[in-house]
C-alpha positions as CSV (number, residue, x, y, z in Angstrom):
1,X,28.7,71.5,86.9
2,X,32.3,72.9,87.5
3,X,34.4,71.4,84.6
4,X,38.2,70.0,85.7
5,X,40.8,72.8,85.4
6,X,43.0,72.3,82.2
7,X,46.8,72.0,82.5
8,X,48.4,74.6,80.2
9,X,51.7,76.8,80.5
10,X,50.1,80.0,81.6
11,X,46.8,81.6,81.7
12,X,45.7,85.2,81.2
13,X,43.4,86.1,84.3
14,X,40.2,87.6,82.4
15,X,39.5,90.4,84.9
16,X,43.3,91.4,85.9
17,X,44.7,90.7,82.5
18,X,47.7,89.4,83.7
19,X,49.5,86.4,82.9
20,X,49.3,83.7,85.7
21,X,51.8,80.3,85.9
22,X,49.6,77.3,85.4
23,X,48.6,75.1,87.9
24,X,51.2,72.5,86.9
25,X,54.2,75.0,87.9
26,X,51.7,76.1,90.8
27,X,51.9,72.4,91.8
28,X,55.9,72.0,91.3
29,X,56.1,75.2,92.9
30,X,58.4,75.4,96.6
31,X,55.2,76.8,98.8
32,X,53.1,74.2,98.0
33,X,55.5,71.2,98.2
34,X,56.5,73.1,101.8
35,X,53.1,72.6,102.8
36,X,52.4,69.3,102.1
37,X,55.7,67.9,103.8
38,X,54.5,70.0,107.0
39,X,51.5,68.9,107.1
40,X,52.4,65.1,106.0
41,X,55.5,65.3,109.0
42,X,52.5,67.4,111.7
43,X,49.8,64.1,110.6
44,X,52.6,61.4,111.1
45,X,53.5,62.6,114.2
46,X,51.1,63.6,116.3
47,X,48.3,61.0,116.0
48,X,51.6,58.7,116.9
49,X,52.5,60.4,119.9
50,X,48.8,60.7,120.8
51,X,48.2,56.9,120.1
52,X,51.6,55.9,122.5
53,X,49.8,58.2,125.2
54,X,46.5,56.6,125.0
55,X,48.5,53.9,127.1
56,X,50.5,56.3,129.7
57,X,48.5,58.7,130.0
58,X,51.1,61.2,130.5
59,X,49.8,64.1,128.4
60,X,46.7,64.0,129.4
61,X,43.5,61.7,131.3
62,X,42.0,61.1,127.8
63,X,39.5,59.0,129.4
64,X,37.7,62.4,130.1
65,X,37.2,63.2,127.0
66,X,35.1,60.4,125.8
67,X,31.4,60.9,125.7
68,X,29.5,58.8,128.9
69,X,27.0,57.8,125.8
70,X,29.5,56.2,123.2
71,X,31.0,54.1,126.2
72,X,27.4,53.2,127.2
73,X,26.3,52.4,123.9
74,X,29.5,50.2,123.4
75,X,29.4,48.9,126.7
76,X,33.5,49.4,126.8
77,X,34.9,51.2,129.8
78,X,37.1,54.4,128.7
79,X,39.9,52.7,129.6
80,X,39.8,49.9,127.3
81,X,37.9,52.4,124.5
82,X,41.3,54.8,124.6
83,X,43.5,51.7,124.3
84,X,41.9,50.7,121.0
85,X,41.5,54.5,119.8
86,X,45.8,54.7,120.4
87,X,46.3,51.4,118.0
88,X,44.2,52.9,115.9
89,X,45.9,56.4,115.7
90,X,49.1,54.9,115.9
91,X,48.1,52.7,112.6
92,X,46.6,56.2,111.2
93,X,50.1,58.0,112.3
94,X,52.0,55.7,109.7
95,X,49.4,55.1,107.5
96,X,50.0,59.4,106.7
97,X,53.7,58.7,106.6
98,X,53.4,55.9,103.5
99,X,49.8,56.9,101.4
100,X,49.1,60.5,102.6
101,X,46.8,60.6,99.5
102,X,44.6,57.9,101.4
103,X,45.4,58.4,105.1
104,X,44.8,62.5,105.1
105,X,41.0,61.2,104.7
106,X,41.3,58.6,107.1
107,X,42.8,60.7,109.6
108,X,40.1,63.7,108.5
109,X,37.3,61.4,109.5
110,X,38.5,60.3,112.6
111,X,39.1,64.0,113.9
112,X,35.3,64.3,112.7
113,X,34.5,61.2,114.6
114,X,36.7,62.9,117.7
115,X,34.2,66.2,117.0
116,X,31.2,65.0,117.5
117,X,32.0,62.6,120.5
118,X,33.7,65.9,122.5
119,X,30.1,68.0,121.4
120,X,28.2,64.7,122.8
121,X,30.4,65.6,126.5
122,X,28.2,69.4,126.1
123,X,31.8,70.2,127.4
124,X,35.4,71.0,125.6
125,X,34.0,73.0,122.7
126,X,37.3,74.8,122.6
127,X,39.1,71.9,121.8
128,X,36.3,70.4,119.0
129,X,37.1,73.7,117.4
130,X,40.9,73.1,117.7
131,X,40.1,69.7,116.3
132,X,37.5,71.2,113.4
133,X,40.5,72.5,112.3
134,X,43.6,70.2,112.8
135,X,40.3,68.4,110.5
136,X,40.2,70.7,107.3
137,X,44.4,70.1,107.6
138,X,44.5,66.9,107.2
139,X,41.7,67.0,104.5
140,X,44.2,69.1,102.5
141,X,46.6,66.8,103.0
142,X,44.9,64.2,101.6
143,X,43.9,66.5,98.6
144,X,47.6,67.6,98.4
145,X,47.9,63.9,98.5
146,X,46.1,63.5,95.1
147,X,49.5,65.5,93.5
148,X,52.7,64.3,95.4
149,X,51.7,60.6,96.4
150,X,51.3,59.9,92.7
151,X,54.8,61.5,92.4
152,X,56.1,58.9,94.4
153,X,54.4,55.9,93.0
């Protein structure tokens, strides 16, 4: 069973023998705050903008891209299925922008969700790998999450 790290000031590395900064300073450390506002700021934004064009449609027909099986097994036309997906990204969009801690996992799921339904099409396998890993980023975010949300509580 791996055991929780321990917060300490520094550790000696048991192979390199070198002192390295523990992972409190790794935490309070420029990089990794850097990456959390990115990827907090890319996860509020885009599953916004992709909600809003769930209704125009201007980006892109995203009625395509729904599986003819999850709208048959619904019984919801894409149409009306792409409507409710937006309201829910939107909701997802700002949910990231208050509790990244909890909405990097929300968001993480629903780009698995948005995996399997493009594999389902047997088409757009490029874009379900794009997605695999626009998925893993938000899963750090929420993990990142754990650190700075807690922060701001």
């Amino acid at each position: 069973m791996v055991q929780p790290a321990k917060q300490m000031d520094a550790t000696v590395h048991p192979i390199e023998n070198r002192t390295r900064p523990s992972l409190v300073a790794a935490h309070d450390s420029p990089p990794v705050q850097q990456a959390f506002t990115v990827l907090r700021v890319a996860f509020t934004v885009a599953p916004i903008v992709a909600g809003i064009d769930k209704f125009s449609q201007v980006l892109v027909n995203w009625d395509a891209y729904l599986a003819p099986q999850i709208s048959g097994f619904l019984r919801v036309d894409p149409r009306t299925f792409m409507s409710i997906a937006g309201v829910i990204e939107i909701i997802a969009g700002l949910g990231v922008a208050v509790k990244p801690r909890i909405f990097g996992h929300v968001v993480a799921l629903w780009l698995a969700g948005i995996i399997v339904n493009l594999l389902m099409t047997g088409q757009y396998y490029d874009i379900a790998l794009r997605d695999l890993g626009l998925c893993l980023a938000a899963f750090a975010l929420g993990r990142l999450g754990t650190i700075f949300d807690r922060r701001n509580a």
